[in-house]
N, C-alpha and C positions, 0 to 999 in steps of 0.2 A: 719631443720626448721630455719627458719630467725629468725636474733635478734625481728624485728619489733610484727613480730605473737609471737614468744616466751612471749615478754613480755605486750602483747594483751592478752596471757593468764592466767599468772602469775597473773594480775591485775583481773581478769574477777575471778578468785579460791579466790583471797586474799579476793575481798570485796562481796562474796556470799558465803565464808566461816568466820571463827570463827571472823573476822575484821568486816565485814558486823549486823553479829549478834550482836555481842557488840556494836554498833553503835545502832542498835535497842534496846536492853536492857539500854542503858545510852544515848536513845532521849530526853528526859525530862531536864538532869543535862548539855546536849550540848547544848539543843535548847535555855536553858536559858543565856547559857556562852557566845553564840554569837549572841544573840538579838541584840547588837547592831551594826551587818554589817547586819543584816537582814534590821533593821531598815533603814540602808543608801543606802538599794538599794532597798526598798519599798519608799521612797524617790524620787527615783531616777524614779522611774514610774510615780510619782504623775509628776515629771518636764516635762520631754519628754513628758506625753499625749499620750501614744502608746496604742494599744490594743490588742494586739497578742502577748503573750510573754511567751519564752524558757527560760527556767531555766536549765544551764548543770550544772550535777552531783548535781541531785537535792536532793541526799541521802531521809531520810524521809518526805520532801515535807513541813519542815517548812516556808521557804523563798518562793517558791513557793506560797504558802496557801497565805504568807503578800501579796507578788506582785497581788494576784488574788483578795484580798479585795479594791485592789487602786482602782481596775477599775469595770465599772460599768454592770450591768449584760449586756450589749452585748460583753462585752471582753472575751478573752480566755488565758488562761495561760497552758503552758506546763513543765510538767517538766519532765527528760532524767536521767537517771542513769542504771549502768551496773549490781546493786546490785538487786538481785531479791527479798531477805528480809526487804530492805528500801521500795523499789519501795511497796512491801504489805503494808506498815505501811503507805506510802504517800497516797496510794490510799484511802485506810480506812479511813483517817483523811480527805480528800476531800468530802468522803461520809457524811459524819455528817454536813458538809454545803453546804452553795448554792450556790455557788462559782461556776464561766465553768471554773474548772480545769481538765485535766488529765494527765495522767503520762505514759511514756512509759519506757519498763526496755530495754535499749539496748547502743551502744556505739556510742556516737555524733561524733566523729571519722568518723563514718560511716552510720551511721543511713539514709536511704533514706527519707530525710526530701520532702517537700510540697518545690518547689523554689520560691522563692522569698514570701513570706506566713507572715514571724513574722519582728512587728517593734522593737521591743526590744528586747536583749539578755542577760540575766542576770547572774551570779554566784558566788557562796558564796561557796572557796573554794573548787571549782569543777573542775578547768582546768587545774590541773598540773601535772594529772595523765596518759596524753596521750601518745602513746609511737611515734607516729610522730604528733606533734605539729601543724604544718603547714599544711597538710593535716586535720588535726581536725577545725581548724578555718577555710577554704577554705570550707569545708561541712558544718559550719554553717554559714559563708557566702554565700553558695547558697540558704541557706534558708530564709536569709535577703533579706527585702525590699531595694530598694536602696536607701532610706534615713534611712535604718535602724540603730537603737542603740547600741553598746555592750557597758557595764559597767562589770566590775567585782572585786571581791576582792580577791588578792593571798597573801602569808606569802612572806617577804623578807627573810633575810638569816636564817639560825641557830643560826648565833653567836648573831644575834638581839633579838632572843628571845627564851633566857635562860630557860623559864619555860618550854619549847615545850621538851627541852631535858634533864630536870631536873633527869627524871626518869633512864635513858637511863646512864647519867652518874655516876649515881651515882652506879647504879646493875651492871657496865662491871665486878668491882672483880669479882662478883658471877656467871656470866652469860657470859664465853668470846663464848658463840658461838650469841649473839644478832649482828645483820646483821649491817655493817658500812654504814654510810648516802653515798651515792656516787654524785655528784656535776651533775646535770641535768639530770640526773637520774627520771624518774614519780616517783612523790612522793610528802613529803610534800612544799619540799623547791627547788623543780622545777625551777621556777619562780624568785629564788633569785636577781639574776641579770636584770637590768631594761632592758639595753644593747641587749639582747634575748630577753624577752617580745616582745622589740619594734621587734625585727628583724623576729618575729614568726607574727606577726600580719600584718607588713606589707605585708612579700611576701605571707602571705596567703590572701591578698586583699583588707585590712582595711585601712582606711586613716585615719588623725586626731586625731592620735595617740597621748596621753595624761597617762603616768603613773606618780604617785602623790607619795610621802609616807603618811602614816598616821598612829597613833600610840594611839589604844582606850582600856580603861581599861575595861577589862573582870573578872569577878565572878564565884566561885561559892561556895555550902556550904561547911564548912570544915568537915560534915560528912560524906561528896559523894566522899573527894580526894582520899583514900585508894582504894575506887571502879573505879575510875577514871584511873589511873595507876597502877592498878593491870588486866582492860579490855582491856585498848587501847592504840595505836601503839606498838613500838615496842618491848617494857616491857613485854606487854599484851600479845601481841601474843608466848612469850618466855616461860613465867611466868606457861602456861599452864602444859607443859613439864614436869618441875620442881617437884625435889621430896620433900616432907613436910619439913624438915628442911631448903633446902637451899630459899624455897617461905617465909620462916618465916623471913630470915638472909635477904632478898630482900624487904620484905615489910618493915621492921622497919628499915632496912636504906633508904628507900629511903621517908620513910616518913618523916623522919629526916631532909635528905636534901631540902625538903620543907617547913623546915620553914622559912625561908626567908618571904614566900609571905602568913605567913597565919598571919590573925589581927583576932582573938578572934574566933567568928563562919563565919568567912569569909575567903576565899581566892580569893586575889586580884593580878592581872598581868597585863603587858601591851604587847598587841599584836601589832608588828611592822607589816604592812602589804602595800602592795600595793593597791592601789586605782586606774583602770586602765579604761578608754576612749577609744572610737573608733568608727568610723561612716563606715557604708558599702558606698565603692567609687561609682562612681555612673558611 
């Protein structure tokens, strides 16, 4: 088996097993934590003026849902995700409004999109988990208009943003079998490098290339973080394993080592991310 399919399916088990789930049980405490990239690229609908728009790795269809209230009932919004327990939860929540949203569960990688079909492309941390990059945007470039938009939001490195690995560092004592970050690697910190962004966009077809930093402070309650880092990445996924003693030696250090970022009933971070542009070439 190739590295490419290998890790086509690695990802496809990861986020429609126990990654995927947790993501659906702690939509509420995320959808709130990143309202405000949702915000910047429901935004970003209103400016372009598009009416067709793709949302990759649309996980449970909150971003999605924003981008499909900018526009006006003749628009259409999509959103794409590989996770078949998100994709139920997006669809669901589309149902309760009036929105022309729908959702497909499959891999934009590949996905045999409509050509040339959507004006805008949007995503809120959904593009870093491809296992060939350039073939994944070159497929949603053929879904683009040729004055079409992409916009999207990726995390810059690990070392920018401490919180993301708070958990992760501080459980290695307990936990040395949790998996080492590996450097372009699909994942969270993909994207780290702007240098690649731009080099994946281009030869995949895009012109006008525009990656930004930006650096916006994210929330959430202080009595959701224990649930927070005990469901997700790669704590979360460890932490299951784990027999009663040593999850008890994990949760109370690593709550510990959170306090940094907690101010009363709050916890407060700053997410370093990319803010990334691009026009389909024409």
């Amino acid at each position: 088996m190739d590295v490419t399919r290998k890790t086509d399916l690695d990802q496809k088990a990861l986020w429609n097993g126990p990654a995927g789930h947790a993501w659906v049980d702690t939509q509420a405490v995320l959808d709130d934590m990143f309202k405000p990239f949702e915000d910047l690229l429901a935004e970003a609908i209103s400016a372009v003026g598009g009416s067709r728009v793709l949302d990759i790795g649309c996980g449970t269809g909150s971003t999605t849902l924003a981008a499909a209230r900018q526009l006006d009932t003749q628009g259409r919004c999509v959103g794409i995700d590989i996770s078949e327990p998100m994709i139920a939860v997006a669809q669901a929540r589309a149902d309760q409004e009036s929105t022309q949203t729908s959702f497909i569960c499959a891999d934009a990688q590949d996905q045999a999109f409509d050509p040339a079909f959507f004006d805008t492309i949007i995503s809120r941390f959904g593009v870093m988990f491809f296992s060939d990059s350039v073939r994944a945007f070159a497929n949603v470039r053929h879904a683009a208009k040729g004055d079409a938009e992409l916009r999207f939001i990726a995390w810059r490195s690990a070392e920018e943003n401490p919180f993301m690995t708070t958990a992760e560092r501080a459980a290695a004592p307990f936990l040395p079998e949790l998996p080492a970050r590996r450097p372009d690697a699909p994942g969270q910190f993909a994207f780290a490098d702007p240098g690649r962004v731009h080099r994946i966009l281009e030869e995949s077809g895009w012109a006008g290339i525009d990656v930004q930093p930006i650096d916006v402070t994210c929330t959430l309650p202080e009595s959701e973080l224990s649930r927070y880092f005990t469901r997700l990445g790669p704590v979360g996924a460890v932490l299951n394993t784990a027999d009663d003693r040593i999850r008890a030696q994990v949760i109370e250090t690593v709550r510990t080592a959170f306090d940094t970022y907690v101010h009363g009933a709050q916890v407060r971070f700053t997410a370093a991310c990319w803010m990334v542009n691009a026009r389909a070439s024409s």
